[in-house]
C-alpha positions in Angstrom: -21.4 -9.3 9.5 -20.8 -5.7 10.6 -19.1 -7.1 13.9 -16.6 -9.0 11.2 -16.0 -5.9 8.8 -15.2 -3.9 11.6 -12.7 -6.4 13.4 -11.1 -7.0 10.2 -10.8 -3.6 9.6 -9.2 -2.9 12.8 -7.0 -5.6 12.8 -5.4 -4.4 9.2 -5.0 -0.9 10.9 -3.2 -2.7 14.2 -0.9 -4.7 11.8 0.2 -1.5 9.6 0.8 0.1 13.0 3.4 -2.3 14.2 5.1 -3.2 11.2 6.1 -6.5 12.2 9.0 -8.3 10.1 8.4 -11.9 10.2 11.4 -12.4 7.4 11.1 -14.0 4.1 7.8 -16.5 3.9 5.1 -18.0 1.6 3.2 -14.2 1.2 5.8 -12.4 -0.7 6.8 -15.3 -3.1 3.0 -16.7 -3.9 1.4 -12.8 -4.0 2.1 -11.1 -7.2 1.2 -7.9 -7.8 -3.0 -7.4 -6.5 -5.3 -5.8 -9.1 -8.6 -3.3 -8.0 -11.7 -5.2 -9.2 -15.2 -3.4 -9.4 -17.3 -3.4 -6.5 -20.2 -6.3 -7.4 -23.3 -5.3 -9.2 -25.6 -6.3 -6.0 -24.2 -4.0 -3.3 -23.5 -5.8 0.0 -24.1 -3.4 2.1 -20.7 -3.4 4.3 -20.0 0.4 4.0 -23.1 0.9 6.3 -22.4 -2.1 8.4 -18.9 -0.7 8.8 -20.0 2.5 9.2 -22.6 2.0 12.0 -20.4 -0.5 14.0 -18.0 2.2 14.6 -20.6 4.6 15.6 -20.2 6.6 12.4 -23.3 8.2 10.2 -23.8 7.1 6.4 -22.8 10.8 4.7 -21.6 9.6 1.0 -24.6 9.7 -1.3 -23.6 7.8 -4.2 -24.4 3.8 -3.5 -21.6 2.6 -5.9 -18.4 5.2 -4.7 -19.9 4.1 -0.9 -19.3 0.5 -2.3 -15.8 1.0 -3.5 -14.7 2.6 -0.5 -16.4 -0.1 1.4 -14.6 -2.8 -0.1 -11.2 -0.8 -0.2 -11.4 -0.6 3.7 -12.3 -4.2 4.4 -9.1 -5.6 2.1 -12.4 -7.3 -0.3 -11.7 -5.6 -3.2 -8.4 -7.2 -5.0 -8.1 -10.3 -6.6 -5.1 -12.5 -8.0 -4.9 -14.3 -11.1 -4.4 -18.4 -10.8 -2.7 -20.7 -13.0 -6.4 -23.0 -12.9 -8.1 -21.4 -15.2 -11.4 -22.6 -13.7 -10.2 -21.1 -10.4 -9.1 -17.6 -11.8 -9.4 -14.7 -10.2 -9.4 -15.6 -6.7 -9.6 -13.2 -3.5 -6.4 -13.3 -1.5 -7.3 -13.7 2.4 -4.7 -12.5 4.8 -3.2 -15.1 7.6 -0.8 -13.4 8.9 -2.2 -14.6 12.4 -3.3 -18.3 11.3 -6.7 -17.4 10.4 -8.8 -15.1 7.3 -11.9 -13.8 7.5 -13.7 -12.1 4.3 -17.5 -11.7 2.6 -18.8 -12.0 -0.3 -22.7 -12.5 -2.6 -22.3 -15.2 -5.1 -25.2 -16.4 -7.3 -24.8 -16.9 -11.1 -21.3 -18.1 -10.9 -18.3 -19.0 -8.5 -16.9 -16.9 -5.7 -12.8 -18.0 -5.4 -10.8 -17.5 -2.5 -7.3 -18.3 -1.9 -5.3 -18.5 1.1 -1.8 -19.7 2.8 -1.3 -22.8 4.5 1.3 -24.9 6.0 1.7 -28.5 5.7 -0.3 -30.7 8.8 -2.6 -27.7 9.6 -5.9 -28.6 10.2 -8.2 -26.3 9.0 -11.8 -25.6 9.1 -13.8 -23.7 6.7 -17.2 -22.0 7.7 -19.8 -20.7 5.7 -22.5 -18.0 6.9 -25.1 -16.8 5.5 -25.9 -13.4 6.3 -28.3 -12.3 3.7 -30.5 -14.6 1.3 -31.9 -13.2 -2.4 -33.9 -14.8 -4.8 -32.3 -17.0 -7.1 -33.1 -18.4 -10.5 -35.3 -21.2 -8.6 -35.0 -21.1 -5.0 -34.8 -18.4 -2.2 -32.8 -20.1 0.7 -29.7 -20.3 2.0 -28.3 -23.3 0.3 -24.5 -23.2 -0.4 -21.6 -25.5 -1.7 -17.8 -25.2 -0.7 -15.0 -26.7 -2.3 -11.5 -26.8 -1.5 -8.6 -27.7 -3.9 -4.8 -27.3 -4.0 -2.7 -24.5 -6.0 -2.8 -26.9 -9.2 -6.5 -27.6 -8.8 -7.0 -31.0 -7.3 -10.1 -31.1 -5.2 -9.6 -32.0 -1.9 -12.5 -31.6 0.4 -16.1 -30.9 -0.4 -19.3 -30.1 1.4 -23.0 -29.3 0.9 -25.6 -28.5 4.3 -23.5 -29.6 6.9 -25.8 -27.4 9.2 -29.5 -26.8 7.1 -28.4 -25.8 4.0 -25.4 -24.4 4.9 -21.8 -25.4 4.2 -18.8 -26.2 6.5 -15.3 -27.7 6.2 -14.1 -29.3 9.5 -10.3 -30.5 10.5 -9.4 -30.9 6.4 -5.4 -31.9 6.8 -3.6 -29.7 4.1 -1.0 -32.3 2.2 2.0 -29.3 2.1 2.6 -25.8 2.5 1.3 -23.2 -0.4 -1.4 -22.0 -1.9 -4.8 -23.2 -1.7 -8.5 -22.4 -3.1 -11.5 -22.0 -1.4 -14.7 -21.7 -4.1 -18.6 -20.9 -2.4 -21.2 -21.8 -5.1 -25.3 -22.2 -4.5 -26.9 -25.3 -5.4 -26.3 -27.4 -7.9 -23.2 -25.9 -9.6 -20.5 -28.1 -9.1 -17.0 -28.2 -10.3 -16.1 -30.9 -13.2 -13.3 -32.9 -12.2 -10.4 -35.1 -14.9 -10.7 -38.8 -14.1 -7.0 -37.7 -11.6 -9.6 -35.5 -10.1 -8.6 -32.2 -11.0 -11.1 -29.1 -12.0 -11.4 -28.6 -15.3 -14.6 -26.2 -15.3 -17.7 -25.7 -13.7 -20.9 -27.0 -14.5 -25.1 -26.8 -14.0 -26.8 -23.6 -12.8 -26.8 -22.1 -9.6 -30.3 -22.0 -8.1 -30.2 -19.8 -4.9 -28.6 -16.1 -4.4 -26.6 -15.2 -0.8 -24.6 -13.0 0.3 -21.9 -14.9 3.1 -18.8 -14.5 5.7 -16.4 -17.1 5.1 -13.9 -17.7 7.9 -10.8 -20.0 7.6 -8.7 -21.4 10.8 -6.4 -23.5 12.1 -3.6 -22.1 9.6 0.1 -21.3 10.4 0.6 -17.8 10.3 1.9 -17.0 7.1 4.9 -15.5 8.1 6.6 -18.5 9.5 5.8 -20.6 6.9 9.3 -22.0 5.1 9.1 -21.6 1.1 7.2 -24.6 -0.6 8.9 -26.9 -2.9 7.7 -27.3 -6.2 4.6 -30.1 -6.7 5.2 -32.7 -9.7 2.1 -33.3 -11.5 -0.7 -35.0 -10.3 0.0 -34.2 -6.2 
């Protein structure tokens, strides 16, 4: 997880630094303006894993300013709203490069991420574990991914591809936009309309972890053409 924090990290810095101008694409239309979130109420720890993979000491002594500046560095701290209410807020993941890396704890509810993709990529969604808590009834590392399209039709699901864990592999996307990645713990599961379409979630989660979750296979976002407008039901 620290090896990931820091390579994000240094790619973001690389990509500020040479400013490239891949034209008018999918990021600038589907991005509105990003909102600062607070950091999450069980720390994750990546300030010191950021800190100590690039050599640095821990010299901030409050946990929770360590955690916002944490967060702020590593692009995990802004959310965007969604039009699926059952998929609202959601993290935005970079792919400016045709992949998105980013972390996050989820226990008690639904972590949502949303990223760019174009139409015919094949993408594969990966799940790790890096840290397991205790949850309400288990302690293990038993996670759930889903993956639905900008108006909330699920598309692709899994639960312990490898152990408990949880993996998307070679999942065609149907056209270019946005789409939603959501991590849950056993058993919360999304509640679908008969068309199959998230309309809440539903059950308890029962175990607590703290994750990477890595998306590939994308076109970079910045050749991606503008999408069309869907009609209902797609």
């Amino acid at each position: 997880r620290a090896e990931l924090v820091s390579f994000r990290y240094r790619l973001q810095s690389y990509q500020q630094a040479i400013a490239v101008d891949y034209g008018p694409g999918c990021d600038a239309a589907l991005a509105p303006p990003l909102t600062a979130v607070p950091a999450p109420t069980q720390p994750l720890q990546l300030d010191r894993a950021l800190a100590l993979a690039q050599g640095q000491a821990d010299l901030t002594a409050d946990q929770t300013a360590r955690q916002v500046a944490a967060h702020q560095r590593a692009g995990l701290n802004y959310r965007r709203p969604s039009l699926v209410p059952a998929l609202s807020p959601a993290r935005l993941m970079g792919t400016a490069y045709g992949s998105g890396v980013s972390a996050g704890m989820v226990s008690q509810g639904v972590e949502v991420f949303a990223f760019v993709g174009g139409q015919g990529d094949l993408v594969t969604i990966d799940l790790a574990v890096t840290r397991v808590l205790a949850g309400l009834t288990y302690t293990d590392d038993d996670s759930q991914l889903y993956l639905f399209n900008s108006r909330g039709f699920l598309l692709a699901a899994n639960d312990d591809f490898q152990g408990l864990q949880s993996r998307l592999t070679d999942v065609s996307l149907p056209y270019s936009g946005l789409y939603y990645v959501a991590v849950t713990t056993y058993n919360k599961t999304p509640l679908l309309s008969p068309a199959g379409q998230i309309i809440a979630w539903q059950n308890q989660d029962n175990s607590a972890i703290e994750y990477t979750l890595t998306v590939t296979g994308l076109t970079p976002s910045g050749q991606l053409a503008l999408p069309t407008p869907q009609r209902s039901g797609q």
